[in-house]
C-alpha positions as a LaTeX table, in Angstrom:
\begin{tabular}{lrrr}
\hline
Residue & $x$ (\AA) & $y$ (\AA) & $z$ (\AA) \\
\hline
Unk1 & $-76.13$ & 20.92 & 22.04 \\
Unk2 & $-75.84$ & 23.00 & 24.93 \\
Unk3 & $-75.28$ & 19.89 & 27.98 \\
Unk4 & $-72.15$ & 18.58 & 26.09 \\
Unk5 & $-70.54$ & 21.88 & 25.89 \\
Unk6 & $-71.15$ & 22.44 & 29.68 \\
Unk7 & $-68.88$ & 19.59 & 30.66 \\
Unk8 & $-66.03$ & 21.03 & 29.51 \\
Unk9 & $-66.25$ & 24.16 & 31.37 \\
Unk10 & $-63.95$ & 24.54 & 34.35 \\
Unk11 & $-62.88$ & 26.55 & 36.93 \\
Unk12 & $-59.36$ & 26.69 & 36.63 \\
Unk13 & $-59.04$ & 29.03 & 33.77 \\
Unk14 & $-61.28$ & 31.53 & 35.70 \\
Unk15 & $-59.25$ & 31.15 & 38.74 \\
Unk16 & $-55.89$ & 31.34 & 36.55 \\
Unk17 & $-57.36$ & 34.95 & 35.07 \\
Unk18 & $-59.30$ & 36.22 & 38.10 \\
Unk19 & $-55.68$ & 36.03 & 40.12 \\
Unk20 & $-54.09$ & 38.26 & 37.42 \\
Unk21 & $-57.10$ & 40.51 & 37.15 \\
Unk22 & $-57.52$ & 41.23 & 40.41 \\
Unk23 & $-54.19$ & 41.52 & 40.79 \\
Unk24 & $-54.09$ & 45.35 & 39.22 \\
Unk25 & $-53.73$ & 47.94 & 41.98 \\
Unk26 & $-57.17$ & 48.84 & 40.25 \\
Unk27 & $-58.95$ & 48.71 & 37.38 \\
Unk28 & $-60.59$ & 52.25 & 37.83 \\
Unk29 & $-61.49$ & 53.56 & 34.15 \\
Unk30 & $-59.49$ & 56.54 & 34.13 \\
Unk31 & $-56.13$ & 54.99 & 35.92 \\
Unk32 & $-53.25$ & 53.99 & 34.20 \\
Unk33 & $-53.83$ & 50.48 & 35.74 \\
Unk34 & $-57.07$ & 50.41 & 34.62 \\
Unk35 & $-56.20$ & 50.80 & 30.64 \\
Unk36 & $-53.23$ & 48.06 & 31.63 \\
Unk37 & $-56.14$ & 45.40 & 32.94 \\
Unk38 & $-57.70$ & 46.00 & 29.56 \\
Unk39 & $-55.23$ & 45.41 & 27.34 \\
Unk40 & $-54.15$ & 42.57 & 29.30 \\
Unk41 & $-57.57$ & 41.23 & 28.95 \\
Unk42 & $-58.34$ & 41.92 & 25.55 \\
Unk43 & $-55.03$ & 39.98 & 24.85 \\
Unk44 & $-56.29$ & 36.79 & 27.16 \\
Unk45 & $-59.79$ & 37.13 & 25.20 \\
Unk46 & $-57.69$ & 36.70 & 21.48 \\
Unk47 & $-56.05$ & 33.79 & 22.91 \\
Unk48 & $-59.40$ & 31.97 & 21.85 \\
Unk49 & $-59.96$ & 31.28 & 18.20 \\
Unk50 & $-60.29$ & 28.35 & 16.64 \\
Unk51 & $-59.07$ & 28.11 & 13.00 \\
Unk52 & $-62.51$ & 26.93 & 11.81 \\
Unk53 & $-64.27$ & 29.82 & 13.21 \\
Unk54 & $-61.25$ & 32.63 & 12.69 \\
Unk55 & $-63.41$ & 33.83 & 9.79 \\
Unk56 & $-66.48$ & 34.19 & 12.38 \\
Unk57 & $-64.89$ & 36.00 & 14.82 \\
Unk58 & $-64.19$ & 39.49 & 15.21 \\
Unk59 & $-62.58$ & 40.81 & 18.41 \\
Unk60 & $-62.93$ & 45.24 & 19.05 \\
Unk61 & $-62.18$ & 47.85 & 21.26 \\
Unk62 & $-64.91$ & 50.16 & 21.37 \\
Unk63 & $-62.96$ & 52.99 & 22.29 \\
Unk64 & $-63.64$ & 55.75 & 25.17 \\
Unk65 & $-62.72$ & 59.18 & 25.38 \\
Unk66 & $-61.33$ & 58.17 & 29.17 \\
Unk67 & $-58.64$ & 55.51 & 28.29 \\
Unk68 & $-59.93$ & 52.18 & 29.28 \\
Unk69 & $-61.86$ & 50.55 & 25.73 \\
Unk70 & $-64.90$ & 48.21 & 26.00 \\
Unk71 & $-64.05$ & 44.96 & 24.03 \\
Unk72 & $-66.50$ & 43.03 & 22.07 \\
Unk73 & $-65.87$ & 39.77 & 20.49 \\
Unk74 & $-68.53$ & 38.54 & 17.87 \\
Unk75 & $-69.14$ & 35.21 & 16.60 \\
Unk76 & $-70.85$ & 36.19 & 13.45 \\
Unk77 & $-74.40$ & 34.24 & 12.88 \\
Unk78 & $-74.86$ & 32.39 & 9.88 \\
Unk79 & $-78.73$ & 33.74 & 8.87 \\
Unk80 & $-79.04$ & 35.47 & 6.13 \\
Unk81 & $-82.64$ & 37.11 & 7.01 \\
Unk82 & $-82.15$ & 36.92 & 11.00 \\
Unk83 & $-80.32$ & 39.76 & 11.82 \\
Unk84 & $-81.05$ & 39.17 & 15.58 \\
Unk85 & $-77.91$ & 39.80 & 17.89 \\
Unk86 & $-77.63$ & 37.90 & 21.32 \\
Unk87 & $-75.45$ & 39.76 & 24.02 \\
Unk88 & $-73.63$ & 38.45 & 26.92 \\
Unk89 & $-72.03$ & 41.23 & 29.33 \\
Unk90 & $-69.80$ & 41.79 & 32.54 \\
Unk91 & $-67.88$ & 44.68 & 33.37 \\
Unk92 & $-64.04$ & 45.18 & 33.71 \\
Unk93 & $-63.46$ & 47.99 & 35.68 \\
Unk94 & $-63.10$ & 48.31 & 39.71 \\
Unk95 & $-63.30$ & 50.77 & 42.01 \\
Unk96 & $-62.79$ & 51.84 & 45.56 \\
Unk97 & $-64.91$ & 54.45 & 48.01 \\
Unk98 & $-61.66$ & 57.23 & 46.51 \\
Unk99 & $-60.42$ & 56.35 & 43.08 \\
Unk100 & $-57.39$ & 56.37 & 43.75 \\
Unk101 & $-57.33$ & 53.82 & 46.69 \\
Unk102 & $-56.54$ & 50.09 & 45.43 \\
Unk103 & $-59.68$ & 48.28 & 44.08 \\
Unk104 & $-58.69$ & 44.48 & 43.32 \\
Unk105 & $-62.27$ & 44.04 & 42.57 \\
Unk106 & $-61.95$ & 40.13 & 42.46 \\
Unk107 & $-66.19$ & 39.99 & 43.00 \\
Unk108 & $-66.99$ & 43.33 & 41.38 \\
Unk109 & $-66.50$ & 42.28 & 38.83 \\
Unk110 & $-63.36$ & 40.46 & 38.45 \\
Unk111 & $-65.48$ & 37.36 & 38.80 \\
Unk112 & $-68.48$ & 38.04 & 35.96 \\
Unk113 & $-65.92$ & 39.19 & 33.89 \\
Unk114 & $-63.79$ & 35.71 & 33.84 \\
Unk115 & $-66.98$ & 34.10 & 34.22 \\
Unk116 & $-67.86$ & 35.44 & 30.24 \\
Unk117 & $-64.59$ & 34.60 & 29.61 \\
Unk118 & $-64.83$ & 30.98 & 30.51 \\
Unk119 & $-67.98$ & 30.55 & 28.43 \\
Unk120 & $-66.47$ & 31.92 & 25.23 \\
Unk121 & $-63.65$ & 29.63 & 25.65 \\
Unk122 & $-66.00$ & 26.79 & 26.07 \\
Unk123 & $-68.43$ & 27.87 & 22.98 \\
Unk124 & $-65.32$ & 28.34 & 20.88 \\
Unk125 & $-63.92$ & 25.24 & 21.98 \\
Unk126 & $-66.93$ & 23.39 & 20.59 \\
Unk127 & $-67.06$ & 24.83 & 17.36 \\
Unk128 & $-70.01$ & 26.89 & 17.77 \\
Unk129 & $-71.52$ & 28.32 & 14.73 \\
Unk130 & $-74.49$ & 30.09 & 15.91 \\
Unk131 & $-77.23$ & 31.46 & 13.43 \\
Unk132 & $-78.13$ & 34.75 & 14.79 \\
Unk133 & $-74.77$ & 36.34 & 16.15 \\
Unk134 & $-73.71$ & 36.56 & 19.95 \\
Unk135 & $-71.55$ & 39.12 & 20.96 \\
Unk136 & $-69.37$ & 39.23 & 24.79 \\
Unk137 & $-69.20$ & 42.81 & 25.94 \\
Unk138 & $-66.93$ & 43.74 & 28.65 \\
Unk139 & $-67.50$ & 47.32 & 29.68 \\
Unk140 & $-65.23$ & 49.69 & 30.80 \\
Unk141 & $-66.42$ & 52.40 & 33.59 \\
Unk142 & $-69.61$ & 50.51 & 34.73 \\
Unk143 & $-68.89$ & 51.94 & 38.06 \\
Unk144 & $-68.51$ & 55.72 & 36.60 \\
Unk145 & $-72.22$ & 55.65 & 36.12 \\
Unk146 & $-72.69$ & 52.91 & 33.13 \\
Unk147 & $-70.48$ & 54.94 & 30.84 \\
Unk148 & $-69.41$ & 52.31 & 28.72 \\
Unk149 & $-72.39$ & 50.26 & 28.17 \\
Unk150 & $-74.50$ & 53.69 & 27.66 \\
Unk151 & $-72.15$ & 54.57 & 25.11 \\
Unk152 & $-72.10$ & 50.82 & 23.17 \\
Unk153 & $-76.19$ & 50.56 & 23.79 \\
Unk154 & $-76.31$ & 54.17 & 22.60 \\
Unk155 & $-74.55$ & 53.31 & 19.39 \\
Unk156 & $-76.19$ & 50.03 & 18.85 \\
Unk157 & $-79.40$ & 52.02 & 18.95 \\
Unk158 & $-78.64$ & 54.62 & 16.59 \\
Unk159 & $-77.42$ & 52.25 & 14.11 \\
Unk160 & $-80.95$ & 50.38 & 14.73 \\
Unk161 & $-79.27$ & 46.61 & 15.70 \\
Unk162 & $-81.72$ & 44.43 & 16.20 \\
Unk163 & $-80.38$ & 43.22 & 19.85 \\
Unk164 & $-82.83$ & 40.54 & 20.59 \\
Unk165 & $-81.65$ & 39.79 & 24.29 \\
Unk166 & $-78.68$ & 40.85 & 26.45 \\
Unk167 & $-77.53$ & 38.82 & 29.72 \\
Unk168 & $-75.22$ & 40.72 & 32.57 \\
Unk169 & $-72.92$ & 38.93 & 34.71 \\
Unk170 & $-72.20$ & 40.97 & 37.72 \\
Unk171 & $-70.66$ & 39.72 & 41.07 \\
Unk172 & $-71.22$ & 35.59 & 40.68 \\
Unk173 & $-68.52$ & 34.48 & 43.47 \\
Unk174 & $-70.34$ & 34.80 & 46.19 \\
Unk175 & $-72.03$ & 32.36 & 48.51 \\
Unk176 & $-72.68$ & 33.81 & 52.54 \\
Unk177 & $-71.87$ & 31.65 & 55.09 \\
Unk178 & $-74.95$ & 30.06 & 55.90 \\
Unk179 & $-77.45$ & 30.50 & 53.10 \\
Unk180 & $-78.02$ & 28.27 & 50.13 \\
Unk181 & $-76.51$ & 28.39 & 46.97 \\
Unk182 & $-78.75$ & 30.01 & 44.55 \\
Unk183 & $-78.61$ & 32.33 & 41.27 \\
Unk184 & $-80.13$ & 35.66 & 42.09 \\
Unk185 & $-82.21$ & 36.78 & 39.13 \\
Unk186 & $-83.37$ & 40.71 & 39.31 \\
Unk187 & $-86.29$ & 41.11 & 38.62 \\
Unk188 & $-86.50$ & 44.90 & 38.72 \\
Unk189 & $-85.39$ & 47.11 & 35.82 \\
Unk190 & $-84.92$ & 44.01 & 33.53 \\
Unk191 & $-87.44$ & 42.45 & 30.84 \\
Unk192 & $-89.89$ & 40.07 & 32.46 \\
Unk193 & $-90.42$ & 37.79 & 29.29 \\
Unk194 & $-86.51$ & 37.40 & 29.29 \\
Unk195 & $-86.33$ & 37.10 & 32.83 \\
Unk196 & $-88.57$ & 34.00 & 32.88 \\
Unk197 & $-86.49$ & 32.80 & 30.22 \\
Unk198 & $-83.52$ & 32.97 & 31.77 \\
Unk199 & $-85.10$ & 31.21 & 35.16 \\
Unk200 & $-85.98$ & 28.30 & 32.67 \\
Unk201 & $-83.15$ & 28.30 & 31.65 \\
Unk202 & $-81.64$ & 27.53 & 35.41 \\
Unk203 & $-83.64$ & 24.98 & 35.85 \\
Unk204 & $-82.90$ & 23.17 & 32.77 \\
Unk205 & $-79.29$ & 23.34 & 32.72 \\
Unk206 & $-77.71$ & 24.53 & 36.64 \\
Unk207 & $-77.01$ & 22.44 & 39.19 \\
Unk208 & $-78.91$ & 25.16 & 41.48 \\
Unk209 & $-81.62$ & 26.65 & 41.81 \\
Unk210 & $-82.48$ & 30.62 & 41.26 \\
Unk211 & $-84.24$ & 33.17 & 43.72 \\
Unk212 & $-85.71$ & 36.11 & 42.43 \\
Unk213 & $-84.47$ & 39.63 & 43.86 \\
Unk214 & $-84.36$ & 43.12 & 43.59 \\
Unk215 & $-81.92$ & 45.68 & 43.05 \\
Unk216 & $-83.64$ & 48.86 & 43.85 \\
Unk217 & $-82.28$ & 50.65 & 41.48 \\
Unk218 & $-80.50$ & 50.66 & 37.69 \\
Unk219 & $-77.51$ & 48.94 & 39.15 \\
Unk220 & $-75.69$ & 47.28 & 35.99 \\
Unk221 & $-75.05$ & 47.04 & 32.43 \\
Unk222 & $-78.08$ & 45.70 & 31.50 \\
Unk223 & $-80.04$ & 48.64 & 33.02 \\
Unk224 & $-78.06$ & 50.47 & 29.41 \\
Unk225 & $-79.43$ & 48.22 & 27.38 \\
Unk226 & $-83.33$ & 48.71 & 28.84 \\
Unk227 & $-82.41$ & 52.00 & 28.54 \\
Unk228 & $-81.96$ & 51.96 & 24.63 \\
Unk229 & $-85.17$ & 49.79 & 24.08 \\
Unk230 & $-83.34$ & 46.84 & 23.92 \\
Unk231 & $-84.77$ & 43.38 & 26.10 \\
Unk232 & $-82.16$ & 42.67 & 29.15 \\
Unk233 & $-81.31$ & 40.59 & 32.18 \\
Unk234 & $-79.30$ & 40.47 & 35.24 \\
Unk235 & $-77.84$ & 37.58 & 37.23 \\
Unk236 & $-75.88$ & 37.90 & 40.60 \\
Unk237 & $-74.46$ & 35.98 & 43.17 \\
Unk238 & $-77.69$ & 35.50 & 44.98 \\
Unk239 & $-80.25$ & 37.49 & 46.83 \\
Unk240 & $-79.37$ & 41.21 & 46.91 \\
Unk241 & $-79.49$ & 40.69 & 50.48 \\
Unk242 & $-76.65$ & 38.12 & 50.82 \\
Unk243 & $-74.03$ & 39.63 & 47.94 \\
Unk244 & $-70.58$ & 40.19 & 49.12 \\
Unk245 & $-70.11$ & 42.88 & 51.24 \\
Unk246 & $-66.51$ & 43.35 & 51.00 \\
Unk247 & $-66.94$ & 45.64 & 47.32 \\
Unk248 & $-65.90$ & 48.48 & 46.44 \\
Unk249 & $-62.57$ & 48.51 & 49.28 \\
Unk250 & $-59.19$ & 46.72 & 49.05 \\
Unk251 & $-60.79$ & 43.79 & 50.69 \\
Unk252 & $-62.68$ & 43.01 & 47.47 \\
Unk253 & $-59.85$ & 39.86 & 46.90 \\
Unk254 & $-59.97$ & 35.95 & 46.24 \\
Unk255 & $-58.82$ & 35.37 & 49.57 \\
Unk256 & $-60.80$ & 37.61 & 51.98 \\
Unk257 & $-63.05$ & 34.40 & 52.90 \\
Unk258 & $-63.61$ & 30.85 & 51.72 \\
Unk259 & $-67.38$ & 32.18 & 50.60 \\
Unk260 & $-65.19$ & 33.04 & 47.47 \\
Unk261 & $-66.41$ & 30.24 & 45.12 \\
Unk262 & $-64.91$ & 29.38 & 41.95 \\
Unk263 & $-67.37$ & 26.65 & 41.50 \\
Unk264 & $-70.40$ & 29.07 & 42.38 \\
Unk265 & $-68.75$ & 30.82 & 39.23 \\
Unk266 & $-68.94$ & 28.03 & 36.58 \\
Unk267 & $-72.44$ & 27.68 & 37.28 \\
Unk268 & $-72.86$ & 31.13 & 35.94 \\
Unk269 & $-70.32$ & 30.22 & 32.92 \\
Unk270 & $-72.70$ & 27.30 & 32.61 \\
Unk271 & $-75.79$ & 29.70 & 32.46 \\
Unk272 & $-73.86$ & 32.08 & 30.07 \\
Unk273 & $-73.17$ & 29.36 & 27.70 \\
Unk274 & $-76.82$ & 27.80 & 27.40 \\
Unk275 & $-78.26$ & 31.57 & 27.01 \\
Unk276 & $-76.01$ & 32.07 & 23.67 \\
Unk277 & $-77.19$ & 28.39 & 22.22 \\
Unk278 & $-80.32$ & 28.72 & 23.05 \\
Unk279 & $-81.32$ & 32.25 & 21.86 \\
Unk280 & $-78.31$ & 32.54 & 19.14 \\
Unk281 & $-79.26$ & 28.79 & 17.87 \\
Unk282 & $-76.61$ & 26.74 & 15.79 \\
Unk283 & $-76.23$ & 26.24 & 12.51 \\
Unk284 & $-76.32$ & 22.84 & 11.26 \\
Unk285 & $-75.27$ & 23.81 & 7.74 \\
Unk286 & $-71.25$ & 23.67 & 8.36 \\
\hline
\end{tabular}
């Protein structure tokens, strides 16, 4: 199910979106630009439906006292007695040393953000009618401090949903001049079970291998989501080590260097994709 679906991933609607995204002065969660980039995106998001699965989906705004809304798309499951919900993350917002300097944010994370994207498109594209449902969270303010996904796991938690996995995509551009091209897997402040999971998953379906590394600290989304209780991983670019160091400045961009990879992205698409088939299932029944 999954290898068929992975062909027909690409990278030129991810390069087509990434120029526009990064193309905000910033997308810093309290700026005026910031709430623009979101509503931009949420409209490039709704551009996906299929008429067969319109009655699946349901795209939201999980709004934020600061301005700039989380969106979640669902693909509802079919299961009547699993009421297990499989997450896929990135975050939307950028930002700079000083807020108000310009924070394209192409990498960080401009990148894991259309990377999501491109993996929705390609699951909606096939048709897919999972069993349990699988959600795609992009969160606003990651760089505030987590806000957004603190406030989404925070709710999910409270109204006890039974998350049974969440997967962040932060930073996946990046390849360093010189080192192989790998999928970094943190290790730290993520569930091991899942983790292993997810480096099976690699090695069933990528075209590269993984290396596992360390962030040193809660440094993403998924970090929220541990948080609440809730099982999580965390893919990046590659070792910790060798991420791009250009983020968080104005040289965060497409074109700062050809280690900018659009086809180090669709790997990551690729990974996003099998993670949703493989622990959201599909339904044979339609």
């Amino acid at each position: 199910r999954v290898k068929p679906i992975l062909k027909t991933l690409s990278t030129k609607g991810p390069k087509e979106n990434l120029e526009k995204f990064s193309s905000f002065r910033t997308r810093y969660y309290r700026s005026d630009t910031g709430k623009e980039s979101q509503a931009w995106l949420l409209s490039k998001i709704s551009q996906n439906a299929s008429k067969s699965l319109r009655k699946l989906i349901t795209l939201t705004e999980f709004t934020h006292p600061w301005g700039q809304h989380t969106i979640i798309v669902r693909i509802n499951g079919s299961s009547t007695d699993d009421d297990g919900v499989v997450i896929i993350g990135a975050h939307q917002d950028s930002t700079n040393m000083w807020p108000f300097l310009p924070a394209p944010g192409a990498d960080d994370d401009g990148s894991g953000s259309v990377t999501i994207l491109e993996a929705y498109r390609g699951l909606i594209a096939a048709d897919f009618h999972p069993v349990r449902s699988v959600e795609f969270h992009w969160y606003s303010a990651e760089e505030g401090g987590l806000l957004g996904s603190q406030a989404v796991a925070k709710d999910y938690q409270s109204r006890s949903v039974n998350v049974i996995a969440m997967s962040q995509f932060d930073m996946t551009a990046w390849v360093k001049r010189g080192t192989r091209e790998e999928v970094g897997i943190i290790t730290d402040f993520t569930d091991p079970s899942l983790t292993k999971f997810n480096m099976d998953i690699v090695d069933t379906y990528l075209d590269i291998p993984y290396v596992p590394t360390r962030c040193g600290y809660a440094c993403s989304d998924h970090a929220s989501w541990r948080k609440a209780g809730y099982p999580s991983v965390f893919t990046i670019e590659s070792t910790f080590e060798n991420s791009n160091k250009h983020i968080h400045s104005a040289n965060d961009r497409i074109d700062i260097s050809d280690e900018f990879s659009f086809s180090h992205m669709l790997e990551f698409s690729k990974l996003a994709v099998a993670f949703a088939v493989e622990l959201g299932g599909w339904s044979e029944t339609d």
